[in-house]
Structure formats: structure tokens, C-alpha cells
N, C-alpha and C positions, 0 to 999 in steps of 0.2 A: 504494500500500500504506500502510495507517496502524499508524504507532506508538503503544499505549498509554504513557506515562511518568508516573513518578510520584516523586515528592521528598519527603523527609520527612527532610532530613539535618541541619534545627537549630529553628528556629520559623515555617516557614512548610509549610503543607499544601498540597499541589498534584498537578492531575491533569492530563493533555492528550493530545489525539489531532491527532498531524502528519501527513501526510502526503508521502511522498519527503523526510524529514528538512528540507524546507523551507517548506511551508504548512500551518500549524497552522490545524485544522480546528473543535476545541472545546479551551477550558482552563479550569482553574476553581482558586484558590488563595484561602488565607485566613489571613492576617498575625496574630499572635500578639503583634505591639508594643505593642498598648495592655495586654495582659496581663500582659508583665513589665518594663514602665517603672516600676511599684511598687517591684523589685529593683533595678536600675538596670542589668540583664542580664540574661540570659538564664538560667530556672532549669532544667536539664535535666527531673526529674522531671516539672514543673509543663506541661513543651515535650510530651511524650512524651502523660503524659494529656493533653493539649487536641487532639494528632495523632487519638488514640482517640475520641474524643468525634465527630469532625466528617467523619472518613474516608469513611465508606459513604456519606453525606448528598452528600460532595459527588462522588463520582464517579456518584451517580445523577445530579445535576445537570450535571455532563459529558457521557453521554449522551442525556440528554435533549434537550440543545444540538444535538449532534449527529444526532437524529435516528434512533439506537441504543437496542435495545430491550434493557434489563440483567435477562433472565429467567431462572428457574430450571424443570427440571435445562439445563444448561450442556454436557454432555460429550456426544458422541454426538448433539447436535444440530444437523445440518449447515444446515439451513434459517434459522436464527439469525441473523439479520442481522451481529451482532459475528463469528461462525466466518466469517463471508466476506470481511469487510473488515479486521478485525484480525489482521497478520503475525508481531508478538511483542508483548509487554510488558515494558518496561523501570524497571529501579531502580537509583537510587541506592544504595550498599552502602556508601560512605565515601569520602572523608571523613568527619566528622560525630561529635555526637553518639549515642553508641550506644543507647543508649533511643529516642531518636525514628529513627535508622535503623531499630532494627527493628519498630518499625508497617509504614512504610510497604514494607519485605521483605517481609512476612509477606500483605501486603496482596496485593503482585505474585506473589508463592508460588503463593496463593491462587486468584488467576486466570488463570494461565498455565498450573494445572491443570484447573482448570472448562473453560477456553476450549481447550485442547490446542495451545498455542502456546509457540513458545520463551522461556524468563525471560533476560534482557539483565540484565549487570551493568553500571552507567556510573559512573567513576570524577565525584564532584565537581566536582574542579575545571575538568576536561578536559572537563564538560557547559557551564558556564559560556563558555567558548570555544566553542562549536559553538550558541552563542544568537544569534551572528554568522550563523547558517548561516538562520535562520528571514529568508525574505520577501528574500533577498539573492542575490547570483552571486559570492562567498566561493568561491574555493579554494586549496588549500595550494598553493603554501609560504608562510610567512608569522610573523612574530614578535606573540608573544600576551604583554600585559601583563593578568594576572589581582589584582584588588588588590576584598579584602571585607575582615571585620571578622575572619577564621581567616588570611588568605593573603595573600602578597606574593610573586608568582612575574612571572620572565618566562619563555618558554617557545619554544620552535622547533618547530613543527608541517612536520615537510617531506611527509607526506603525510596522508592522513584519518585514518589507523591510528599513524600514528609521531611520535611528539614528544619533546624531551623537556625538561627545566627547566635554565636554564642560568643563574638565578641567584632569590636568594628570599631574604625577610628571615631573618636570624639573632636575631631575639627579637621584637618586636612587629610585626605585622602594622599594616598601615596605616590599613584600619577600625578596628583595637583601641586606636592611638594618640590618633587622632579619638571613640573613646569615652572615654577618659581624659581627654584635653585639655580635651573637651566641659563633663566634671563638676568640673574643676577651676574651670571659668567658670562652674557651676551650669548647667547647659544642660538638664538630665537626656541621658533616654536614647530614643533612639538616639542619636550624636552626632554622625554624618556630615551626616545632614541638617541639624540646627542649628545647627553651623557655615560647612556653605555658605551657607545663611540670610543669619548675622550677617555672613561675612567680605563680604560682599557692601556691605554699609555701611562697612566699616574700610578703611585702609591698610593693603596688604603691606608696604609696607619702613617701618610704624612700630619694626618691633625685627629685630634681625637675628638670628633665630635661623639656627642650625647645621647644615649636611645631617651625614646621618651619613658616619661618613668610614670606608667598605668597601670594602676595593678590587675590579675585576671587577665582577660584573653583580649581587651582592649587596646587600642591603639591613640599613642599622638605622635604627630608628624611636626606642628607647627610652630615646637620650641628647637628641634633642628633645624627646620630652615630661618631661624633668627638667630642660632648659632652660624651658621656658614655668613649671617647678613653680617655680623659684628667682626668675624674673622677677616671678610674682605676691609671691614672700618678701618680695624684695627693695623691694618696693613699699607691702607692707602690705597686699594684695588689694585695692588702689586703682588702679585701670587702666583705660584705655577697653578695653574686653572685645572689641569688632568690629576694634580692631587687633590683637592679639593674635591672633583667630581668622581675621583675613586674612593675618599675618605667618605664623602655623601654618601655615594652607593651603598658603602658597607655598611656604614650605621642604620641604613634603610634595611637590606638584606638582615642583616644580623637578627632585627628583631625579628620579621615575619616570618621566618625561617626557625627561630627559635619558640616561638610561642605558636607556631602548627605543631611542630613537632611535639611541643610539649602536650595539648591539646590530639595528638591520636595517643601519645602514649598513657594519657587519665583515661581517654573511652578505651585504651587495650584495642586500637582500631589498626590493621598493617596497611589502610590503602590511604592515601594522599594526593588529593589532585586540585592542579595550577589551573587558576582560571584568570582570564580579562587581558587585557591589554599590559600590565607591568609583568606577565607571566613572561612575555617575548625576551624580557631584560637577560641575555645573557649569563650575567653573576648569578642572576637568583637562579637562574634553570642549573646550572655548575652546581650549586650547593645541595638542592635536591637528587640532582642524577649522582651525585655523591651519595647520598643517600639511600639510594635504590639499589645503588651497585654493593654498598654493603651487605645488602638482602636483609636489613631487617624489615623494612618499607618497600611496598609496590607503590612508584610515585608516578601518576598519571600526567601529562603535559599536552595541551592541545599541538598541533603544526602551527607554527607562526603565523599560518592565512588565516588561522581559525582563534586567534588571541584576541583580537580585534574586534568590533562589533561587525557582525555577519548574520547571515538568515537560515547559515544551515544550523546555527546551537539553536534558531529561533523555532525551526519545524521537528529537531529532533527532542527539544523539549516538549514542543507540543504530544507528540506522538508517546512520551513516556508520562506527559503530567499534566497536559493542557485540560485547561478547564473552558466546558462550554461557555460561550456568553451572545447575548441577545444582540441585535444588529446595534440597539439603542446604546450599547458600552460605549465609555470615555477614556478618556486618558488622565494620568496622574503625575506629578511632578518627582515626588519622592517616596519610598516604602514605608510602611507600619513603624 
């Protein structure tokens, strides 16, 4: 059975059809970074029209892939190669920005009525984790660190349907820090990639920066990034920049890395798996696949196309956890 999914919950556009929530069959996305590296963020408005502009274009070119023929009238025609193959259609509803969730709602709306199929609402971040599930033999139970440039969760998955957060930053997310940090060193923007980049040339332990200090499975980020602001002060803006951005790194890695782990070892849990966008960071994947190689942990890690916000975590969550909802559903800014 294939899931249509579709994402549109900050600056990336994406379509895809999975099948049994584990082999993604066609997907097609289209990244919005070169657009608002000019701002040095993301502008919602700017995020929302560029969603509108490319949507249709590209989910013909998803079918096409696919071998799916995207014709009109839709309803009522059983012979349709999509009425036979496609089980539901799934969206993302929020997390997110609310302007570009709802394009791509409106989108799934759209043809879940043409197509007479059920619309699937898929929470965010709980898609992000279930990108583990693409091309792999993933099953719960298991502790999920979700870390992008909106979230800093860790999470207890004990069955397909039931999770829940058991610890998460209390003001900067960890992506968001590594954009700050980034432009303090002049990096521009995005920042995650280009300080993996540079830390890669530096020394970690040139500065000893601070973990934050939260007790429990909680996270802060944002008295580190006021340590690296007062180190450039203190310096004059005179600093080898790649040690700073490997000192950053670490203090970043060090903690998430330590407080998962500690976190499977209270639930007595051996599986671990990387989700979002800060999972691609190089050092952090090293420290885990360290991990895994010891064979005390089976550490699950999406492929780099899949760290990202995408629409194959979006259909293959649906397909293990989507919950129905009415054409009438909205969108939401941030979780419970």
C-alpha cells in the first residue's frame, strides 16, 4: 500500500510515495536555503509563497517518477491508476510554521478528496523519528534523540502509536544555537553545516566552554552561546574561528550524546535512534556509530536526504501512526 506525504512545515517543499511505511517508492523536495541566506533565517511569508509557487510542479514530478498518472476528474474514477495504489494521504499539521503548514494542508485536503482517500494528520517531530523506519528493520521500543534548528527532544517510543518526551531544551534548540554561534563567527546561514565544516579543522578542547547545567533529561543551549558571545569580547573578535567552532561542537555533542545514552540505559533500552536535521552533524553521528560499534547499542541514523524535513518520514509515519482527521483540521504553531 502506498502513502502519499507531504511536508511543508518550514522551508522545505516535499512530496513522496512509501510504501508499507518502509520503501519509498518516489520523492521529490526542494530546499528554500539559498532563498533566505539573504535574511540570515528563515522568513515565514517569503517560506509560505515559495511553498505556493512550486507545489503542483512538483508533485506532478513525483508521479511521474512513479509511474502514476495525476488526471482529472479524480472522484469516481476507479480505473485510475492512483485510486488503486494510493491508501491515504498524509500531512504534516504542526509543528511549524503556520503559513507554510497551511499550503501544504490545503494541498493534502485537496486530494484526499479528489482521490477518496483518508487525510492522515502527522505530528512533526514524531515524523522525523519514523525516517528511521525508511529502508531499515526499526522497531519500538527504543529512545529517540530529535535535535533540528525548532527542537531539542529526547523521546520514549514504546510502541508505533505511543511515545512520549521525557526531556527537551528549555530555550534554544540546538540547531538554533549553531545558527547563532554560526553568525557570531560570520558563517552566514544555515549554521549547522558550517560549523561542522570548520570544526573539523579546529581543536575541541581549545576553550572550555560550559554544558548547560539542567538537571534530568532537559536541555539549555543558551548560556553556551553567551559563552562563545563573551569569548569573542573578550578577545577582541580575534580568535582562531575553527577552534571555537570545534570547542562549540563539543560542548553541544557532549551533552546530547550523554544524556541519551544515559536515558536508554534507566529504560534498560539497546536501541537509539538520531533524528532531524542536527542528526547530519558529522561529530554527533562519530560519537554514536562509536557506540554501536561497541555493540552495547543498536544506534539507528536516518541517510543524510532523510535528516532534513522530507515527506517520506511524513507518509511513513502516517502508515505506522497516522491518525485520521476530518477535511475541516488546522494547523498549529507549536506541541502540547
Amino acid at each position: 500500500m502506498l502513502y502519499l506525504g507531504i511536508e511543508t512545515s518550514c522551508d522545505e517543499t516535499a512530496c513522496a510515495l512509501v510504501e508499507d511505511g518502509r520503501k519509498l517508492i518516489s520523492g521529490r523536495l526542494v530546499s528554500q536555503t539559498e532563498v533566505h541566506k539573504a535574511f540570515g533565517g528563515v522568513v515565514p511569508e517569503v517560506a509560505a509563497r515559495r511553498h505556493l509557487e512550486v507545489f503542483n510542479g512538483l508533485l506532478n514530478e513525483m508521479f511521474e517518477e512513479a509511474c502514476l498518472k495525476l488526471s482529472l476528474p479524480l472522484r469516481g474514477d476507479n480505473e485510475n491508476g492512483l485510486l488503486a495504489q494510493i491508501g491515504a494521504v498524509a500531512c504534516t499539521n504542526g509543528p511549524g510554521l503556520i503559513g507554510t503548514l497551511l499550503v501544504g494542508l490545503a494541498g493534502a485536503k485537496t486530494l484526499a478528496w479528489a482521490l477518496e482517500k483518508p487525510l492522515l494528520a502527522v505530528d512533526h517531530i514524531q515524523a522525523h523519528v519514523c525516517a528511521n523506519y525508511i529502508d531499515s528493520d526499526l522497531e519500538p521500543p527504543f529512545v529517540a534523540l530529535v535535535v533540528s534548528g525548532g527542537h531539542t527532544q529526547i523521546m520514549h517510543f514504546s510502541s508505533y502509536k505511543e511515545f512520549a518526551v521525557l526531556g527537551q531544551t528549555l530555550d534554544d534548540a540546538s540547531g538554533e544555537a549553531y545558527d547563532k554561534v554560526a553568525r557570531l563567527l560570520g558563517l552566514g546561514y544555515p549554521g549547522g553545516p558550517a560549523i561542522d565544516k570548520l570544526a573539523a579543522t579546529g581543536n575541541p578542547r581549545a576553550y572550555n566552554f560550559p554544558e548547560g547545567r539542567v538537571e534530568g533529561l532537559n536541555f539549555s543551549f543558551s548560556g553556551l552561546k553567551t559563552a562563545v558571545m563573551r569569548t569573542m569580547e573578550n578577545h577582541s573578535g580575534v580568535v582562531n574561528t575553527a577552534d571555537v567552532a570545534a570547542s562549540f561542537q563539543d560542548a553541544v555533542n557532549r551533552v546530547l550524546f550523554k544524556k541519551t545514552v544515559n536515558c536508554a540505559r534507566e529504560l534498560g533500552l539497546n536501541r537509539i535512534v538520531l533524528a532531524g536535521g542536527v542528526a547530519a552533524n558529522s561529530d554527533l553521528r562519530r560519537r554514536f556509530s562509536e557506540l554501536s560499534e561497541a555493540g552495547t547499542y543498536r544506534v539507528y541514523r536516518p541517510p543524510l536526504s532523510l535528516c532534513t524535513d522530507n515527506a517520506a518520514m511524513v507518509a511513513s509515519a502516517a502508515f505506522f501512526s497516522g491518525v485520521p482527521a476530518p477535511l475541516s483540521i488546522g494547523a498549529y504553531s507549536r506541541g502540547a
